[in-house]
N, CA, C and O atoms as a GROMACS GRO file, in nm:
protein
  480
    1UNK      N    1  10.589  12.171   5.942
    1UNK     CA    2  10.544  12.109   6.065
    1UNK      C    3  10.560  11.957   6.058
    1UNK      O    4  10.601  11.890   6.153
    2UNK      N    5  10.536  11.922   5.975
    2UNK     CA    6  10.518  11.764   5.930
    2UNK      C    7  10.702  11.704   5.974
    2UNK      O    8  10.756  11.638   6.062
    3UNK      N    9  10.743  11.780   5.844
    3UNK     CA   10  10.952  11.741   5.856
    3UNK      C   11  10.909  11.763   6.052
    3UNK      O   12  10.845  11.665   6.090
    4UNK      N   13  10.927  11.836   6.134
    4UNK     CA   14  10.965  11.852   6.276
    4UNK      C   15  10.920  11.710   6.332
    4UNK      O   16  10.980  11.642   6.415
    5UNK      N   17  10.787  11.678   6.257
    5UNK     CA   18  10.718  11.537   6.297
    5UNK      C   19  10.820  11.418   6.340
    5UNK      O   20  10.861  11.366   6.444
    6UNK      N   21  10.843  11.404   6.161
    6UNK     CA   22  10.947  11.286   6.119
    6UNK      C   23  11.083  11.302   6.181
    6UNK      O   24  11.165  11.212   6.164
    7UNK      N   25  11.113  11.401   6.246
    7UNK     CA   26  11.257  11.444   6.269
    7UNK      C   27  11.284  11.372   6.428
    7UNK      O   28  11.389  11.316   6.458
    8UNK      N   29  11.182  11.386   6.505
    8UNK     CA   30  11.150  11.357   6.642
    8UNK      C   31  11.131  11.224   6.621
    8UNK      O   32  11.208  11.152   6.685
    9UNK      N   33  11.041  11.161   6.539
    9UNK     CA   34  10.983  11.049   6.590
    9UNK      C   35  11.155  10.949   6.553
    9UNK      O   36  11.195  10.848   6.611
   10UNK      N   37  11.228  11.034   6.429
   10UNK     CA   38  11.352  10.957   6.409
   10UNK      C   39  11.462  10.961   6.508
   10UNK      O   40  11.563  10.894   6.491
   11UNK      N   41  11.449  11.014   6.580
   11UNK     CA   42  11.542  11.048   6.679
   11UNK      C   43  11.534  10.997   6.813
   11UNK      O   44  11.628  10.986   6.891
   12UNK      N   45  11.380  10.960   6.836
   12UNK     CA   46  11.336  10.885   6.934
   12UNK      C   47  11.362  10.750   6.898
   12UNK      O   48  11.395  10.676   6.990
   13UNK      N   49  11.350  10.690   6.752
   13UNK     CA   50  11.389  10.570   6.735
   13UNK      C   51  11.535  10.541   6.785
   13UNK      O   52  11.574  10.443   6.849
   14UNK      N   53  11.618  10.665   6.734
   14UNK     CA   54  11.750  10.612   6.724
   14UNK      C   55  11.814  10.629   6.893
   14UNK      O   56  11.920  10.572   6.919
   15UNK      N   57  11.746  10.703   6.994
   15UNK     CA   58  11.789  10.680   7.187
   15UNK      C   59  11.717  10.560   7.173
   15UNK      O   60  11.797  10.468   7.193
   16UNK      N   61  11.581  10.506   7.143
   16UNK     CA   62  11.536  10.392   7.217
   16UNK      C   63  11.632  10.249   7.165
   16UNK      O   64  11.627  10.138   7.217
   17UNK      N   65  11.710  10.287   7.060
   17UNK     CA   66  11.730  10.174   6.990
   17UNK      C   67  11.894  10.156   7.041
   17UNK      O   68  11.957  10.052   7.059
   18UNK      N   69  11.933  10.290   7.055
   18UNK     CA   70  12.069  10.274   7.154
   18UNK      C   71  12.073  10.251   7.312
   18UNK      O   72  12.160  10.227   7.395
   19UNK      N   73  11.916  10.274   7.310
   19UNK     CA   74  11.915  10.227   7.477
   19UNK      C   75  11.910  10.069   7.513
   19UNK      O   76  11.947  10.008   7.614
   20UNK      N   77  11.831  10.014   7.350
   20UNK     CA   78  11.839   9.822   7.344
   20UNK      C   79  11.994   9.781   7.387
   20UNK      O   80  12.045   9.700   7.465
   21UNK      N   81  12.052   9.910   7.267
   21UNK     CA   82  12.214   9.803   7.240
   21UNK      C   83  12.255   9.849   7.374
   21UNK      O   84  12.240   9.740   7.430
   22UNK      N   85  12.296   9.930   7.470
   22UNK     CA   86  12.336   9.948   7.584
   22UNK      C   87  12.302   9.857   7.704
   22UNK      O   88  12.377   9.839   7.800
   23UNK      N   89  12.119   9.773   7.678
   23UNK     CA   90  12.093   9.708   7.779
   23UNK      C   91  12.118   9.556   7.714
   23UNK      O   92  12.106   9.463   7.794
   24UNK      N   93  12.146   9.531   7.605
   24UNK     CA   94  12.210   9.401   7.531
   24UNK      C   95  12.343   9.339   7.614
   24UNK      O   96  12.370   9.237   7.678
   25UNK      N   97  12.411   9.471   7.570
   25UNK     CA   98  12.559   9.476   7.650
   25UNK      C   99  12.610   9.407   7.797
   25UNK      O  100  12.702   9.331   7.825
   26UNK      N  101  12.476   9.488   7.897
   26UNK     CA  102  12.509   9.481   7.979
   26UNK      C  103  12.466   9.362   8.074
   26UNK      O  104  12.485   9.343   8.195
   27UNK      N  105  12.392   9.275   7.960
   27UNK     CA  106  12.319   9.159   8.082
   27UNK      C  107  12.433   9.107   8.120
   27UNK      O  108  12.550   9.109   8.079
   28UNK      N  109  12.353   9.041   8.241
   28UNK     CA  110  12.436   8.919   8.369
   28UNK      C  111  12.403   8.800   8.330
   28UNK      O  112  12.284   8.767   8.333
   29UNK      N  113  12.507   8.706   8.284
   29UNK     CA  114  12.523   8.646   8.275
   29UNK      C  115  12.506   8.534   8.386
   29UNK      O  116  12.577   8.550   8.486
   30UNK      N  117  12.392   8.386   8.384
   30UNK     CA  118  12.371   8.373   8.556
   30UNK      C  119  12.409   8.247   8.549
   30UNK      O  120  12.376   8.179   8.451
   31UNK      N  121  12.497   8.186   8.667
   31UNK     CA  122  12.533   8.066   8.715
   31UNK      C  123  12.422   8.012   8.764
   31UNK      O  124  12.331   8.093   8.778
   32UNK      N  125  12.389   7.860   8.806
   32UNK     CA  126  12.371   7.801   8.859
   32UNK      C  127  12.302   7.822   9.016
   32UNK      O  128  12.191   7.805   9.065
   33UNK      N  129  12.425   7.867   9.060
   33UNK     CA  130  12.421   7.936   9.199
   33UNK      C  131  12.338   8.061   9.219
   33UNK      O  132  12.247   8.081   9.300
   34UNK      N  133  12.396   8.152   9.116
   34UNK     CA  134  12.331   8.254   9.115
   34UNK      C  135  12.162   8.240   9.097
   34UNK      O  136  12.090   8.305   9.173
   35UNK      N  137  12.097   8.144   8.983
   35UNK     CA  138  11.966   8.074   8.975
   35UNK      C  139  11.952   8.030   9.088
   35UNK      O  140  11.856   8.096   9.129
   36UNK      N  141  11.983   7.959   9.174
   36UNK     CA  142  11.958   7.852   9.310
   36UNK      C  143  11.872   8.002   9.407
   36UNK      O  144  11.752   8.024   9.425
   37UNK      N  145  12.002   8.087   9.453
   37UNK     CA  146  11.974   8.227   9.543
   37UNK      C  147  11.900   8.290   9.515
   37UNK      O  148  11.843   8.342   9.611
   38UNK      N  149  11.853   8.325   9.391
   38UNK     CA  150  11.743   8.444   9.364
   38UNK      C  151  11.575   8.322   9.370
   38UNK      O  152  11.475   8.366   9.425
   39UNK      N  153  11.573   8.210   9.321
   39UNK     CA  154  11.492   8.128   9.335
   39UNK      C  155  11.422   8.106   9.523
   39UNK      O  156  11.307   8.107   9.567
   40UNK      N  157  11.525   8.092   9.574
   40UNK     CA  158  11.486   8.084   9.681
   40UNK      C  159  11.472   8.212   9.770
   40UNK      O  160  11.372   8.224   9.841
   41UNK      N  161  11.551   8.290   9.771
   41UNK     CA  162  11.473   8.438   9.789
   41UNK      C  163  11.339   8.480   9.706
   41UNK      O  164  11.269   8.569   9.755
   42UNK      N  165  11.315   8.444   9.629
   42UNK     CA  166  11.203   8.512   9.594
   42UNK      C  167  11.112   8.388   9.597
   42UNK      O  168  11.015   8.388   9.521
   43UNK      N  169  11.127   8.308   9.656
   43UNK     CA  170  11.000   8.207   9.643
   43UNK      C  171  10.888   8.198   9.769
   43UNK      O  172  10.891   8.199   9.892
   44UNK      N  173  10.796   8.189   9.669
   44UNK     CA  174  10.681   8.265   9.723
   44UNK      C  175  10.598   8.160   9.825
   44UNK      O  176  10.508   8.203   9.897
   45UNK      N  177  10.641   8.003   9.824
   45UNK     CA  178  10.615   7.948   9.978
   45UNK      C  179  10.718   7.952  10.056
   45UNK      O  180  10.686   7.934  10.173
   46UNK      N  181  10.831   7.968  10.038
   46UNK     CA  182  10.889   8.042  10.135
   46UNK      C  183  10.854   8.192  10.204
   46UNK      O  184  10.892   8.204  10.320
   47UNK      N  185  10.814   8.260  10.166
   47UNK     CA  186  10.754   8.414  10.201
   47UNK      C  187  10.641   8.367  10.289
   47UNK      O  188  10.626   8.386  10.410
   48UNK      N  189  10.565   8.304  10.207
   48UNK     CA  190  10.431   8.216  10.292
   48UNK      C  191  10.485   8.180  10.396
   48UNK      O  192  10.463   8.246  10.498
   49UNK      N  193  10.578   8.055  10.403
   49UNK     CA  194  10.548   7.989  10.522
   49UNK      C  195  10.659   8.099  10.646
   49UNK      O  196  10.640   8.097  10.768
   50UNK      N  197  10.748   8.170  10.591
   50UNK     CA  198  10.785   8.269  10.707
   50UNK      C  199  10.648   8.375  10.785
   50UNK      O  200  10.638   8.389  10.906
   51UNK      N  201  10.544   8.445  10.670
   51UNK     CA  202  10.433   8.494  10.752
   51UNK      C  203  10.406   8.449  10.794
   51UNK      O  204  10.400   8.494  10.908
   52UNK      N  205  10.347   8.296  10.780
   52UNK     CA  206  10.269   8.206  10.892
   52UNK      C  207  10.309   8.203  11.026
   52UNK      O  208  10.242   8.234  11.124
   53UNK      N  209  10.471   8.146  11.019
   53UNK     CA  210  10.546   8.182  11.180
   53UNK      C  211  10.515   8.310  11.250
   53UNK      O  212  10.490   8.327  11.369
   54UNK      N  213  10.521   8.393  11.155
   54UNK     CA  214  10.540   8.494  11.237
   54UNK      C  215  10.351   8.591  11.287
   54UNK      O  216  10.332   8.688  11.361
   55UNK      N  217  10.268   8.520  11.219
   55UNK     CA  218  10.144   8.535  11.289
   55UNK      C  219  10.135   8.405  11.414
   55UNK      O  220  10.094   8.409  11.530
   56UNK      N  221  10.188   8.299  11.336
   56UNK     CA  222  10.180   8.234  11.486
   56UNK      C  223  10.200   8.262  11.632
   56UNK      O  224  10.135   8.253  11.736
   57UNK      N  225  10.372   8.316  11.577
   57UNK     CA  226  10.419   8.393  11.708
   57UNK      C  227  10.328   8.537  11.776
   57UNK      O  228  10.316   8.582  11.890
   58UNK      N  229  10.289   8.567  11.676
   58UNK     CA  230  10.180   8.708  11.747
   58UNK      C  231  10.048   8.616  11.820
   58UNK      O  232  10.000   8.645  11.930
   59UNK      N  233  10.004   8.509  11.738
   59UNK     CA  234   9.872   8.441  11.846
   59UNK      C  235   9.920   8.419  11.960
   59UNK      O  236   9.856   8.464  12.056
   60UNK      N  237  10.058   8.336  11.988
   60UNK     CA  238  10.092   8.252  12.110
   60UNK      C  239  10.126   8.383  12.209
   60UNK      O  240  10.103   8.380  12.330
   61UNK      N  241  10.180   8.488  12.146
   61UNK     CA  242  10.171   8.567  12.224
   61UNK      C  243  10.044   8.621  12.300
   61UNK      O  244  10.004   8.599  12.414
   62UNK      N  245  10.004   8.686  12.217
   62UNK     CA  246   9.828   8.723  12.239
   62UNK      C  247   9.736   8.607  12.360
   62UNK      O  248   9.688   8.646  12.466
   63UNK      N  249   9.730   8.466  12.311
   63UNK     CA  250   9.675   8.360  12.410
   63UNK      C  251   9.784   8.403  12.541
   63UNK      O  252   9.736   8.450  12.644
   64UNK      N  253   9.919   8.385  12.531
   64UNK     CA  254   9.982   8.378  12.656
   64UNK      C  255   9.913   8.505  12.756
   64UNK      O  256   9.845   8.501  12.859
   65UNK      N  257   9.964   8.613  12.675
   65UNK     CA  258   9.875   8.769  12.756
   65UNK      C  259   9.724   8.786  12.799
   65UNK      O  260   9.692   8.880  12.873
   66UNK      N  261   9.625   8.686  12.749
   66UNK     CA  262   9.485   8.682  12.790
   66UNK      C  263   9.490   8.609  12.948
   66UNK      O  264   9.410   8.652  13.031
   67UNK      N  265   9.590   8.494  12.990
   67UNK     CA  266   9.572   8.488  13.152
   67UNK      C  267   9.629   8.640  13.238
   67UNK      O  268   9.647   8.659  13.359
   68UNK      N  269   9.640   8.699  13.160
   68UNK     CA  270   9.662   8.848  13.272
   68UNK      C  271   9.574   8.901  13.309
   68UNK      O  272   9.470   8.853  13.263
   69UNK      N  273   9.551   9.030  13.413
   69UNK     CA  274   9.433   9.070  13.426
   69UNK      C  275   9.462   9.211  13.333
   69UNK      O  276   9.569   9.251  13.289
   70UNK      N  277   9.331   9.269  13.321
   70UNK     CA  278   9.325   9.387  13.268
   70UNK      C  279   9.322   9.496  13.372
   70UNK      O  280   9.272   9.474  13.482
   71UNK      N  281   9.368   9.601  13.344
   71UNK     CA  282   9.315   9.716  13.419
   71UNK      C  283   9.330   9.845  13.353
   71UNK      O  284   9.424   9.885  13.286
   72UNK      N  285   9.226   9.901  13.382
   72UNK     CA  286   9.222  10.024  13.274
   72UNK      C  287   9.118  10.136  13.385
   72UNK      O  288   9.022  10.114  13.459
   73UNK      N  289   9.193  10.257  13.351
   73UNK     CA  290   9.138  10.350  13.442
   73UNK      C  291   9.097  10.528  13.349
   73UNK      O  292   9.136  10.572  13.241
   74UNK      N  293   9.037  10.566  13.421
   74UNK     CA  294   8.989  10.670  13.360
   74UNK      C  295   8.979  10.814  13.458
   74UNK      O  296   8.983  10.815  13.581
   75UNK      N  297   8.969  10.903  13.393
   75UNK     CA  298   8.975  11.054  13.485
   75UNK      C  299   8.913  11.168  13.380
   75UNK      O  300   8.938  11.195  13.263
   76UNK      N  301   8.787  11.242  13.513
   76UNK     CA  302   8.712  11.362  13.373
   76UNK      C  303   8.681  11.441  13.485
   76UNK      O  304   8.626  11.403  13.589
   77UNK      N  305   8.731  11.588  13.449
   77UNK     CA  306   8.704  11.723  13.518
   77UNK      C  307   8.592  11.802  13.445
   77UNK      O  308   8.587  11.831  13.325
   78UNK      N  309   8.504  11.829  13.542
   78UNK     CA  310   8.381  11.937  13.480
   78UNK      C  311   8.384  12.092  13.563
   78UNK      O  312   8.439  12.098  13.673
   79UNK      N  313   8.325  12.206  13.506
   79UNK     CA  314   8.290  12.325  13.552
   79UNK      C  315   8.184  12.354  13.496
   79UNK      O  316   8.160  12.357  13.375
   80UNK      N  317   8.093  12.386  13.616
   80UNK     CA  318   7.928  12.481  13.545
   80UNK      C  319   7.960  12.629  13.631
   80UNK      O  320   8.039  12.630  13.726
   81UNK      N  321   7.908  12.715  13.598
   81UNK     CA  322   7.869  12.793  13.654
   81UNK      C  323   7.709  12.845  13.631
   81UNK      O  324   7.668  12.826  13.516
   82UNK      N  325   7.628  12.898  13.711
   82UNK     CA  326   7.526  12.973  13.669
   82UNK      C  327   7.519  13.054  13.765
   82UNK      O  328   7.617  13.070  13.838
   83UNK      N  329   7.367  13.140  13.789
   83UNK     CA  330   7.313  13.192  13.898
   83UNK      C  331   7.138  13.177  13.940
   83UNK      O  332   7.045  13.167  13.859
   84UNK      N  333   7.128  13.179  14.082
   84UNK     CA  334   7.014  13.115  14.137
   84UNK      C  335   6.939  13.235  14.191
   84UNK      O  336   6.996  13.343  14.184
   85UNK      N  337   6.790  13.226  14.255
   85UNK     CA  338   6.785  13.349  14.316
   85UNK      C  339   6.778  13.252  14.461
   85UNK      O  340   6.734  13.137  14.456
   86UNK      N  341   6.819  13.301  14.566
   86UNK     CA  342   6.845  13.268  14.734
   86UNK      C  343   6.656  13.290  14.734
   86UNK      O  344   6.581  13.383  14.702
   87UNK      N  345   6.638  13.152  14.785
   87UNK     CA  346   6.510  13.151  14.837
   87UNK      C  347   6.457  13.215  14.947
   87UNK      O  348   6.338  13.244  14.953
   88UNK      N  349   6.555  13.244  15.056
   88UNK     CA  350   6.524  13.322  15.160
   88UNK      C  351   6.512  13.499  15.158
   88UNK      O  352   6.435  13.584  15.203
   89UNK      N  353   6.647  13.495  15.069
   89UNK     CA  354   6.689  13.662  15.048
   89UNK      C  355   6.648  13.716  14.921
   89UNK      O  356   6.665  13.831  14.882
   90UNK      N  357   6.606  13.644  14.877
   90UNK     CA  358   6.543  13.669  14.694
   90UNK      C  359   6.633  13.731  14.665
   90UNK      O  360   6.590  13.842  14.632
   91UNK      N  361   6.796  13.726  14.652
   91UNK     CA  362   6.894  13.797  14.613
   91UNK      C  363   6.945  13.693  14.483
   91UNK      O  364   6.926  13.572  14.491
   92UNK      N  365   7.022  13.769  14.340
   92UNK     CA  366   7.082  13.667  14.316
   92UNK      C  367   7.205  13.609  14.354
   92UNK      O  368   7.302  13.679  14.381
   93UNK      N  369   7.210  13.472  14.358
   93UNK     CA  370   7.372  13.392  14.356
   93UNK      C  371   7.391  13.362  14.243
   93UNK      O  372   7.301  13.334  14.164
   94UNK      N  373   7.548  13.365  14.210
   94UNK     CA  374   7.653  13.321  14.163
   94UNK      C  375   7.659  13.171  14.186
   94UNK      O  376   7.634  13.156  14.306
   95UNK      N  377   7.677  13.063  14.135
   95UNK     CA  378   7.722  12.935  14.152
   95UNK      C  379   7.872  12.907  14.102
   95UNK      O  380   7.909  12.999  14.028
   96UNK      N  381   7.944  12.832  14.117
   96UNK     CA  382   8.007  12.712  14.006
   96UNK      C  383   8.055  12.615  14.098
   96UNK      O  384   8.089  12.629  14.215
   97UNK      N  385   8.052  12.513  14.026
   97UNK     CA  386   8.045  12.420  14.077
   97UNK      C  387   8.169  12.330  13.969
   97UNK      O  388   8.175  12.304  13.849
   98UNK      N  389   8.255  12.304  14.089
   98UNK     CA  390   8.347  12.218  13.991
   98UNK      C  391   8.320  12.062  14.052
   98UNK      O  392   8.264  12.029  14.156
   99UNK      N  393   8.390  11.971  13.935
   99UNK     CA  394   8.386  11.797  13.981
   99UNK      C  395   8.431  11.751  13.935
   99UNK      O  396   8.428  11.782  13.816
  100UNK      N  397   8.529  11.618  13.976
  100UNK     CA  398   8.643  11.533  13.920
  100UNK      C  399   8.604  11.432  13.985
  100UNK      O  400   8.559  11.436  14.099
  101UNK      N  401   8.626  11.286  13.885
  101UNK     CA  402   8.561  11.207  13.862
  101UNK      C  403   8.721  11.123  13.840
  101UNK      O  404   8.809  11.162  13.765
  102UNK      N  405   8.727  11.015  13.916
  102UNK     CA  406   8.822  10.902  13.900
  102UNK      C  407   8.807  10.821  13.860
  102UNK      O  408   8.704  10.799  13.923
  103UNK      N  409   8.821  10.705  13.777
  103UNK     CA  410   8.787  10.549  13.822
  103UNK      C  411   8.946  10.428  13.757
  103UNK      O  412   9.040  10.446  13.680
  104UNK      N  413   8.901  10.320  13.834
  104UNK     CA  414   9.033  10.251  13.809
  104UNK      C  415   8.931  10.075  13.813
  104UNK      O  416   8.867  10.031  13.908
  105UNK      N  417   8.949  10.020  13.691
  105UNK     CA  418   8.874   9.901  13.683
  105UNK      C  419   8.933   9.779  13.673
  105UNK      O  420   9.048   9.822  13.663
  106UNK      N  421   8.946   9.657  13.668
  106UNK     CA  422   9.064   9.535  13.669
  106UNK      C  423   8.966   9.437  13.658
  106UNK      O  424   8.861   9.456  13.718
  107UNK      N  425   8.986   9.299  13.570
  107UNK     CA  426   8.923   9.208  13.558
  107UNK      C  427   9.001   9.111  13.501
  107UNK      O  428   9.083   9.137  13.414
  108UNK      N  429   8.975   8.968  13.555
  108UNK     CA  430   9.099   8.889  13.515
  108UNK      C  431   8.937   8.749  13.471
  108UNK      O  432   8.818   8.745  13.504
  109UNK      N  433   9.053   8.636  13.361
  109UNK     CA  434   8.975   8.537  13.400
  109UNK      C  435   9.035   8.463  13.424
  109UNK      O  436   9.151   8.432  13.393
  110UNK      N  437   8.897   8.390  13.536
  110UNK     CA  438   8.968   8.268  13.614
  110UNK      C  439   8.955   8.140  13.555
  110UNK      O  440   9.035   8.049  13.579
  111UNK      N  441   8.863   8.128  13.483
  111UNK     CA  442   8.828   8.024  13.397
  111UNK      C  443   8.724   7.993  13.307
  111UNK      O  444   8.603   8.002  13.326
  112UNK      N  445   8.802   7.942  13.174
  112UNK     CA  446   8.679   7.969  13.077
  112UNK      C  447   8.702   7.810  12.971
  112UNK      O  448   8.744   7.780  12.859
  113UNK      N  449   8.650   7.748  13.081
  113UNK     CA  450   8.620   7.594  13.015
  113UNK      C  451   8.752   7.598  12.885
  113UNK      O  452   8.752   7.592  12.762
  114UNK      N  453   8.864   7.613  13.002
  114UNK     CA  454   9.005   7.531  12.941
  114UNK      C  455   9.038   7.636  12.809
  114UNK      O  456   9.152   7.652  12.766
  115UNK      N  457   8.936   7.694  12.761
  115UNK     CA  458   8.998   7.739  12.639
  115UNK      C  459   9.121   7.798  12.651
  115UNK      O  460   9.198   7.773  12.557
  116UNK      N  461   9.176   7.893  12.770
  116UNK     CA  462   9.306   7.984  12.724
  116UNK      C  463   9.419   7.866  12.761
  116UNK      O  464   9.531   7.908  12.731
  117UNK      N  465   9.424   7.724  12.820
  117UNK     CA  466   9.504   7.632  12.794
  117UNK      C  467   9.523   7.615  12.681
  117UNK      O  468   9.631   7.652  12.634
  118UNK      N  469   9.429   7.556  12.602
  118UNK     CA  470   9.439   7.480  12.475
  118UNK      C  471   9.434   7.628  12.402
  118UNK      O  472   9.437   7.568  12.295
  119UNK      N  473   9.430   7.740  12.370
  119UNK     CA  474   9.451   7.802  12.293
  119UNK      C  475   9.637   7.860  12.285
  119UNK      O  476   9.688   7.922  12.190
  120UNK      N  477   9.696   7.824  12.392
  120UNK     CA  478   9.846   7.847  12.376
  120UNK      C  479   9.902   7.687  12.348
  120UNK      O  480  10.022   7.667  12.330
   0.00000   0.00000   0.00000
């Protein structure tokens, strides 16, 4: 059991150690240029200051869309049924009773001490 031990762990030495010399081999060699491009792609106030624009552009949007008005509407259907006894005929009734319900709401502002100016 032991030899199977030593046999593996030698064999694992000898892929990991041909996997060094294979990745030895193969580095890239880097220009100048090549340093300049990956520097500035991956630089991280650059990344910064592109999110920033681009939340900016979502606020100015957002402020521009608050002088609109809103409108938002809604719709709900109900059914009951039961049964009653007829007060006159002491018979029973049957009911149901259906109901639909609309609504349509809109609200704009007209002014709110300058803020949606100065916020675009």
């Amino acid at each position: 059991m032991k030899l199977y031990i030593i046999l593996a762990s030698f064999l694992v030495a000898q892929i990991s150690s041909a996997q060094e010399a294979d990745l030895i081999t193969t580095e890239k060699v880097w220009s100048l240029e090549d340093c300049i491009t990956y520097a500035i792609e991956n630089n991280i106030t650059v990344k910064d200051a592109t999110l920033n624009k681009n939340i900016s552009e979502v606020d100015y949007s957002k402020a521009k869309s608050a002088r609109l008005p809103d409108l938002f509407g809604s719709a709900s259907q109900g059914f009951s049924s039961g049964t009653t006894i007829d007060p006159i005929t002491s018979d029973y009734v049957s009911d149901e009773i259906h109901n639909t319900n609309l609504g349509i709401n809109s609200s704009m502002t007209l002014f709110k001490g300058n803020q949606l100016s100065n916020q675009i």
